[in-house]
N, C-alpha and C positions, 0 to 999 in steps of 0.2 A: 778849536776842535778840528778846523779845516784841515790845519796845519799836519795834526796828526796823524788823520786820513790818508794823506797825502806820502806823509812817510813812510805809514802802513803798507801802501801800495808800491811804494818804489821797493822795500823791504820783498815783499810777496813776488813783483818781477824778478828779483836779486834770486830769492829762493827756489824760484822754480827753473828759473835758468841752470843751476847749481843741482837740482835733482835729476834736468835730462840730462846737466854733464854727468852725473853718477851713475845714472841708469844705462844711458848710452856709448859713453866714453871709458870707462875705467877698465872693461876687458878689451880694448881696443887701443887705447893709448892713446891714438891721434889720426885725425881725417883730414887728409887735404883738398880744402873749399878751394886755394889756388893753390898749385902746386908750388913750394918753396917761398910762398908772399904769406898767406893766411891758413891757417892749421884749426882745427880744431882739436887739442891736447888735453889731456886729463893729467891735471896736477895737482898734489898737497904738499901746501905751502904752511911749510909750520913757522916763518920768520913774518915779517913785515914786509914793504911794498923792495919788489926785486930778492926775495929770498933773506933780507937783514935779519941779523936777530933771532936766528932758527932758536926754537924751544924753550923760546920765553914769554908762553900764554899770559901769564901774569901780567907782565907788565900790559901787553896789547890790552888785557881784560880790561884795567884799571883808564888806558887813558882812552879805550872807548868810548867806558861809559866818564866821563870828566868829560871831553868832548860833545856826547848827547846832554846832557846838564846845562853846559855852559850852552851848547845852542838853543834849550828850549827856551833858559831863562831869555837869552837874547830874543827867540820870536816870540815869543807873550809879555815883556816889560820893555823892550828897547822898541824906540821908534825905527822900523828899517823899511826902506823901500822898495818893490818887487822883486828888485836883483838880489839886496841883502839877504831876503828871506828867501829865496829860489837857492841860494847857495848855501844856508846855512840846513834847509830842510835836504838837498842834497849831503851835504855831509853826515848829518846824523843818518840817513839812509843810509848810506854807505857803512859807516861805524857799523851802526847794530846789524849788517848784515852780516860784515868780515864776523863780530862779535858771535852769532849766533852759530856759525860754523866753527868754530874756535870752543863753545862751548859745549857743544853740542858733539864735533866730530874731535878735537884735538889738534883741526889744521884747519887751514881755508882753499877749498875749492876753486882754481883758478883752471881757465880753459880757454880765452882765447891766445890765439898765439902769430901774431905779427910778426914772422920771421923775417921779412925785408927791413925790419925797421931794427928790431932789437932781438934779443935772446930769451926774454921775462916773456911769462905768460901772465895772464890778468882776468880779472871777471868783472861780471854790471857792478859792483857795489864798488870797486876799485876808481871806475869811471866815473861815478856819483861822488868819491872825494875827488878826484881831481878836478872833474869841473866842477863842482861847488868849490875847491879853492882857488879854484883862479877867477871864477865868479866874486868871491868874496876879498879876492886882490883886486878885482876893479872895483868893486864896491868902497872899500876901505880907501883906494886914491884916488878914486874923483868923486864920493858922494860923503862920507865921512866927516863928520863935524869937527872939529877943531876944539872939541870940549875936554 
């Protein structure tokens, strides 16, 4: 049940993050925190991670939720250890958050924007899959049993 909570709550950060970008950002477009380094941009992102894949809800729907599945089964039947489970309850956060904007608006809410680094803009639930999978690549190559 912890487990849940836990999701629940990264979920609920994801969403409200996502609302003051809609409330504050969308007639605005973008604010810059530092000029030409970090932005705060209002974007709908109707592809997957980097804009891939524009306007194929379906698919993202389908392996959302295949992703939340396969992680629960894995935190309530698989033996995992704080890392495993830290990285797999991040990912299903992340899933059901892009998922709920996707089902909800038609796209996903993305707003911040690291222009010294890249072009993509990104949001909290984007950051919850990525570090839950690189959490879950360390997990997998130095705790992972060999069964």
């Amino acid at each position: 049940m912890i487990y849940i909570l836990i999701i629940l709550g990264l979920i609920g950060l994801d969403q409200i993050s996502k609302f003051l970008a809609v409330k504050y950002l969308v007639n605005i477009g973008s604010i810059p925190i530092i000029k030409d380094i970090f932005h705060l941009t209002y974007v709908e992102n109707r592809g997957a991670a980097f804009g891939m894949f524009q306007n194929n809800q379906m698919i993202f729907v389908v392996v959302a939720l295949a992703a939340c599945i396969f992680g629960l089964y894995y935190l309530y039947k698989k033996q995992l250890n704080l890392l495993g489970k830290s990285a797999i309850i991040l990912i299903i956060a992340g899933a059901i958050g892009n998922l709920i904007d996707r089902v909800r608006l038609g796209f996903v809410v993305d707003y911040f924007d690291f222009r010294i680094v890249w072009n993509y803009v990104f949001n909290v639930a984007d950051v919850f899959v990525v570090i839950g999978t690189i959490l879950l690549c360390i997990y997998i190559i130095f705790f992972e049993n060999d069964k």
